[in-house]
C-alpha positions, 0 to 999 in steps of 0.5 A, spaced: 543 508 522 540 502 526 535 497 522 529 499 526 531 507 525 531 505 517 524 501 518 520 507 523 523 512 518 520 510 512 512 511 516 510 518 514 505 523 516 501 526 510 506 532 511 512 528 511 510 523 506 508 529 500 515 532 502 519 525 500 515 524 494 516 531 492 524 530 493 524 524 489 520 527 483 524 533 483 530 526 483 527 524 476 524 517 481 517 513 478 513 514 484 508 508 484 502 507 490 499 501 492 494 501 498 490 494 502 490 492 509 496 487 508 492 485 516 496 478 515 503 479 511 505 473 506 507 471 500 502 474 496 503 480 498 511 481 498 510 479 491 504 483 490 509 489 491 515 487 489 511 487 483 509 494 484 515 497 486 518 494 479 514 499 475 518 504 478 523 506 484 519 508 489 514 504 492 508 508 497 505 504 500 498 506 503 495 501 510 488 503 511 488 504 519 483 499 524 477 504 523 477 503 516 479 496 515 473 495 520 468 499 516 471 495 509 465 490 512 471 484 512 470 478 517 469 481 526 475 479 528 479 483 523 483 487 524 487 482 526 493 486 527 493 494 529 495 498 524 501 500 527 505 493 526 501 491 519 505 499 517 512 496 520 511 490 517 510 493 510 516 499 512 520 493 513 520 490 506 526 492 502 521 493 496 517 499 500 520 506 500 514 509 504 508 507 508 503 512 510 496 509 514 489 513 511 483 512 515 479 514 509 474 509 505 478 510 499 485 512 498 483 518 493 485 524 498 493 520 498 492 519 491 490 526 490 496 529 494 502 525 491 500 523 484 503 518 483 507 516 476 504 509 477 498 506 480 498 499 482 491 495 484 490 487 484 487 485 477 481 483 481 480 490 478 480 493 471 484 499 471 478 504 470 475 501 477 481 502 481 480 509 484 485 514 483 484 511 476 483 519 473 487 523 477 493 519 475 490 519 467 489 526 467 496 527 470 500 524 465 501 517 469 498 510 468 494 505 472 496 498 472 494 491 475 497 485 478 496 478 479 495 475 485 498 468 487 493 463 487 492 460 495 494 466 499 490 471 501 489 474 509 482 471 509 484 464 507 490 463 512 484 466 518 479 460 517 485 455 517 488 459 524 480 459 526 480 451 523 486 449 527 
C-alpha cells in the first residue's frame, strides 16, 4: 500500500473507528485516546503523543473539528489549518494508529464509544479534570497525564508568525 493509502487509512468514522479498536481489543492491544486541536503540528505535540502511545500500542487520536476548535473560544483566526490537513497531519506520525475528527465540546461520547485502556491529557490537568476520567475508571482503565515541552505550544508559534 502507497504511503498516502496507509496515512487517509487511519482517519476514521465512529463506525469504523469502534470496529478497529474492537478488533485491537479482541488482539489483546492497550488502547490509549488522547484528543486536542494539534492546529499547528510541532515538537511538542509529536512528543506529547509519542508519549501517549508508549502507554500502550495503540494510539486514538481525537481532532476536534473547525466548529469546535471555534467555539473553544482560542484566538480569531484559529483554526489556523482546517480540520482535514490537522487530521492527516496527526495520521501521518508513526505513533498515531488512528484518528477520528469530533464536533463535539468535549471528547466524552468518543471516549464512551471506545473505552480506551489508557487516557492521556497534558499535565495541564489532574486526572480526575480530564473528561472521560470516570468512564475510563469505572471500566477497569487508567488515566494519566504528560509533560508538555516548555516553549512550544501552537499559540506562541502564531504571535511569532503574527510578530514577524
Amino acid at each position: 500500500m502507497k504511503h498516502h493509502s496507509l496515512i487517509a487509512n487511519k482517519i476514521k468514522t465512529l463506525t469504523e473507528l469502534i470496529a478497529f479498536v474492537n478488533q485491537q481489543k479482541q488482539l489483546g492491544q492497550t488502547i490509549v485516546f488522547t484528543n486536542g486541536c494539534f492546529d499547528i503540528l510541532h515538537k511538542g505535540h509529536v512528543d506529547y503523543l509519542s508519549q501517549a502511545a508508549d502507554k500502550g500500542n495503540c494510539l486514538i487520536v481525537g481532532v476536534n473539528t473547525d466548529e469546535s476548535v471555534k467555539r473553544l473560544g482560542k484566538s480569531p483566526s484559529r483554526p489556523i489549518q482546517d480540520e482535514a490537513a490537522r487530521a492527516y497531519l496527526i495520521a501521518a506520525l508513526e505513533s498515531v494508529s488512528a484518528v477520528i475528527l469530533f464536533n463535539q465540546d468535549t471528547p466524552l461520547e468518543l471516549i464512551t464509544a471506545i473505552i480506551p485502556n489508557v487516557l492521556v491529557k497534558g499535565a495541564d490537568y489532574t486526572p480526575e479534570e480530564i473528561v472521560g476520567y470516570f468512564t475510563v475508571i469505572q471500566n477497569g482503565g487508567k488515566v494519566e497525564t504528560i509533560h508538555f515541552i516548555d516553549g512550544y505550544s501552537t499559540s506562541a508559534i502564531e504571535k511569532k508568525i503574527k510578530g514577524s
